[in-house]
N, C-alpha and C positions, 0 to 999 in steps of 0.2 A: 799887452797881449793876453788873450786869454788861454787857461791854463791847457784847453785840448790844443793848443798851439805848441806848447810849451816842452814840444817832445824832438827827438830825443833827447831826454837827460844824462849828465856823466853826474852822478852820486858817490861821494865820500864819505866817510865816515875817520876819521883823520885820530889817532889815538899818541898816547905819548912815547909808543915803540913803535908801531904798525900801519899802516894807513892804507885801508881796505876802501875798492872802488868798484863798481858796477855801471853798466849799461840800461839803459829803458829804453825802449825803442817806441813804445807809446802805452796811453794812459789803460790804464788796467792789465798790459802788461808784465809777466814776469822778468825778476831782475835776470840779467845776462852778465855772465864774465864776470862774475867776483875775485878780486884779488888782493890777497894781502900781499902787502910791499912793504920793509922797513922802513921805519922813516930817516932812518942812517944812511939808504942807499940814493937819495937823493939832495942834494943843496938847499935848495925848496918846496913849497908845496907844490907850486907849478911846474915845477920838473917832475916831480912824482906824478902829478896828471898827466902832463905830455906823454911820461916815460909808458902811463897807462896805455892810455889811447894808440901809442905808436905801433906797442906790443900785442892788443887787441884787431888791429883795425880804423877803429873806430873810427868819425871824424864827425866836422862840424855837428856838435850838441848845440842845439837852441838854447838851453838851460842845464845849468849846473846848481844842485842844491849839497849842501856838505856842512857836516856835525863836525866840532872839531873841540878837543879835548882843552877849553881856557874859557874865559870870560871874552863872548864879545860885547864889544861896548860903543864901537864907535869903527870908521873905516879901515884903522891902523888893528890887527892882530898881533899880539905873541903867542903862543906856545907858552904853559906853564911848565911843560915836565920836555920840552923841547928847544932845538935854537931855533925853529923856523917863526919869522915872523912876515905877514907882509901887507898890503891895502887891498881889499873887497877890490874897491872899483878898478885898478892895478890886474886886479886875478882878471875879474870880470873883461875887462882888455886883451888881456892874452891870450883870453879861451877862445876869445871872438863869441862871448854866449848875448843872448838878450839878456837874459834875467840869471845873477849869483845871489842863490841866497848861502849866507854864511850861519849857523848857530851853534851853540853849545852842543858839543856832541851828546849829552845826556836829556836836554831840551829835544832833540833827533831821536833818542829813544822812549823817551815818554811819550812821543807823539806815533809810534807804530802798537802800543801795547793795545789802543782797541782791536790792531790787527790780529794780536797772537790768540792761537787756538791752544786744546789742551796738550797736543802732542809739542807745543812751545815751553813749556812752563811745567814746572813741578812743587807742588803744593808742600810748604814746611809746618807744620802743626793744622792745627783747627781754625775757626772762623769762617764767615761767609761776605761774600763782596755785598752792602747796600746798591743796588743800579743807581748811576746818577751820583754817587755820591765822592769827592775827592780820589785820586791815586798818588800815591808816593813812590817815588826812584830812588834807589840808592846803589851805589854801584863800586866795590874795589875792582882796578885793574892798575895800571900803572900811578896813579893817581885816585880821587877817591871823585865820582860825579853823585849829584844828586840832583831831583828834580822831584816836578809835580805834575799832575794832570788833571783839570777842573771840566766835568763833564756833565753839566747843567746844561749844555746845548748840544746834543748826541751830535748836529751836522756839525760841528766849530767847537772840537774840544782845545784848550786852552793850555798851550804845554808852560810852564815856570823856567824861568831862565833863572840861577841862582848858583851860588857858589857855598851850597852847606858843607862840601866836604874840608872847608877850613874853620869851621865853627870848633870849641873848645870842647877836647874829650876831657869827658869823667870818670872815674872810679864807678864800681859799686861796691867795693868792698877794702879791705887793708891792703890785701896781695896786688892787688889792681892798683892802688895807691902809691906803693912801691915802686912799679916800672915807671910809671908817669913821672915820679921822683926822678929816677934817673932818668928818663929822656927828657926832662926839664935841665935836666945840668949838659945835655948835648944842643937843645932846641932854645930859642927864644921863648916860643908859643908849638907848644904841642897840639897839634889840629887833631883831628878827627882823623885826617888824612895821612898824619905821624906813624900812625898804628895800622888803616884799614888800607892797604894798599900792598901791592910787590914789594916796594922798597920798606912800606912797616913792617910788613911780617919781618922781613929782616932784623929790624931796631928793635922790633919784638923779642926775636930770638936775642939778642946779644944783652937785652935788658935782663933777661930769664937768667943768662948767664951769670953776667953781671951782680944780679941779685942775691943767687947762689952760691958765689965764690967760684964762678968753674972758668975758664977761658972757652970765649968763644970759639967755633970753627968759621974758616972762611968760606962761607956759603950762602948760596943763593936764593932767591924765593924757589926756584921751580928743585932746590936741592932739600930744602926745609918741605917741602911740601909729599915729597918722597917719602922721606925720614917719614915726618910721621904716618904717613898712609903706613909704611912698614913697623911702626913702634920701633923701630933701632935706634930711635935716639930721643930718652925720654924730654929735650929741653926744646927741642920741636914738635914731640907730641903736645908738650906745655904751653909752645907756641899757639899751634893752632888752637886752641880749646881757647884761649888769652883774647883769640884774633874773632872767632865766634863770639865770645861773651862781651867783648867791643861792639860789635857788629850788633849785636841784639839791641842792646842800651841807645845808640847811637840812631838805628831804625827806629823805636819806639819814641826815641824823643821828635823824630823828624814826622809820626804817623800821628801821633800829638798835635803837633803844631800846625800841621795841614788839616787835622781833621780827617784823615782818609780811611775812612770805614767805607770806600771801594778797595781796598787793598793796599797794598807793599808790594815791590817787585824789587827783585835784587836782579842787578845786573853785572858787568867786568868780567873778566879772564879768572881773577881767584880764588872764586868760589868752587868751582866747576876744577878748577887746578887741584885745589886741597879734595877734592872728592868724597871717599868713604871715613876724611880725617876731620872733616868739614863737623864740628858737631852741632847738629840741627838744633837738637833738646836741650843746650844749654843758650844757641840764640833768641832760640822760641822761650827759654823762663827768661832772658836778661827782657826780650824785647817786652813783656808782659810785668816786668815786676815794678810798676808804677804808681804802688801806695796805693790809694784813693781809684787810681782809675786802673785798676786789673781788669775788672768786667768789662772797662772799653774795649778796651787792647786784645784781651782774649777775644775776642767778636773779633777783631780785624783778622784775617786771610794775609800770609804771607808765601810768595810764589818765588822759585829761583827760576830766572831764564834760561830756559835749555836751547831755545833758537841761533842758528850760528852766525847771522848777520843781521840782527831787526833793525839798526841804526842804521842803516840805508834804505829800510821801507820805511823808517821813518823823515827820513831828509826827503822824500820823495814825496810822503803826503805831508809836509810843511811845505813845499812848493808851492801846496794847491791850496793851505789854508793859515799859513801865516803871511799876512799884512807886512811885509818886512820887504824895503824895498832891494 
């Protein structure tokens, strides 16, 4: 079918707590009916869409396109940070759609970022985007996404299906060295994802503790996140600053390896969560302090997403231009 056929669309964006869905009613239309829904309040994903669509209206969508927070690789999906697991073609049956496309839900946000304007996005230090030239994703929220976007072909940008947010965090320094210490004595393999995520900032904070001799308190990312916005509690202010200068190290090695001097984009709930605690000036020295290549990296442009749903304009222009059946 061709894709002005391919309307209306039911779009997801499927996270590892939330699973947020929209409406297209047709092409170059705006999205309709955004909903975030927990993904605790349903069995499966197909129950969460039905549950959608019941509650909306909605009905018989031609196509369904949906980002969803794990590695797709093949018909069968799990959930990483989830129990839902289930088969494309399976979903695709139930919705009664023509066309399910399933992808990485961070693969679903690389592919909206040539949509986003300036009132999207908020620029973190210096640098200027090359046109044409690579973009990097990376993203905490319940889990850690990362991605790319190759834009040598402005009509058929090229979004990166990848799973960096399990790649092996580093130190840059002693004190850094420390917590990774101890979160090695809790983890097999400390990921990237250990530390930049809801549940790191956590292992974060208890590592700090930990380290300190102090006992931890029983709390939560969105309690730590608090804390330190207010300075009441200097082992969460410690956190966050720990959880920035991860973040910075972790972006540069991944702007690095892509080449993307079109920019960084930081995407997830976290960032935007920790707020005024968030410290910019020490992700923008980690993400730049790379020996030999400073001068790269200071040139690269790094942007935090301030848009409250692009992974659904992004699952919607993947419909129309990834080859995925």
């Amino acid at each position: 079918m061709s894709h002005n056929q391919c309307y209306p669309r039911l779009l997801g964006d499927i996270g590892g707590t939330n699973a947020r869905w929209a409406w297209q009613e047709h092409a170059g239309a705006a999205l309709r009916d955004i909903s975030v829904l927990p993904c605790q309040a349903s069995a499966t994903l197909f129950d969460s869409a039905a549950n959608y669509l019941a509650v909306t209206g909605h009905a018989n969508p031609q196509c369904a396109g949906i980002g969803i927070a794990t590695a797709v690789t093949g018909d069968t999906v799990r959930m990483t940070n989830n129990a839902w697991q289930f088969s494309i073609r399976e979903l695709q049956q139930s919705l009664g759609v023509q066309r399910c496309l399933v992808i990485n839900d961070f693969t679903a946000l690389a592919m909206s970022l040539t949509a986003l304007g300036p009132a999207d996005m908020q620029q973190i230090g210096g640098g200027a985007a090359i046109d044409g030239a690579p973009v990097a994703l990376i993203g905490p929220g319940t889990g850690l996404g990362v991605s790319g976007l190759l834009l040598s072909d402005h009509a058929n940008p090229c979004a990166l299906s990848g799973e960096g947010g399990h790649v092996t965090v580093a130190a840059a320094d002693d004190a850094e060295a420390a917590l990774l210490a101890r979160l090695r004595d809790r983890f097999s393999h400390v990921s990237a994802e250990r530390v930049l995520s809801g549940p790191g900032l956590v292992d974060l904070y208890r590592a700090v503790c930990e380290r300190d001799g102090r006992d931890a308190l029983d709390l939560n990312p969105s309690d730590i996140t608090t804390a330190a916005q207010a300075g009441s509690n200097p082992d969460c202010v410690a956190s966050a600053d720990y959880f920035a200068s991860f973040l910075g190290n972790v972006a540069g090695n991944l702007a690095l390896t892509l080449g993307a001097r079109g920019g960084l984009y930081i995407g997830g709930g976290v960032v935007p969560l920790l707020g005024e605690a968030f410290n910019a000036a020490l992700f923008r020295q980690r993400f730049e302090e790379k020996g030999r290549f400073q001068d790269y990296l200071q040139a690269i442009p790094t942007w935090l997403i301030t848009a409250s749903t692009p992974a659904l304009v992004g699952a919607s222009r993947a419909l129309d231009l990834m080859r995925v059946a």
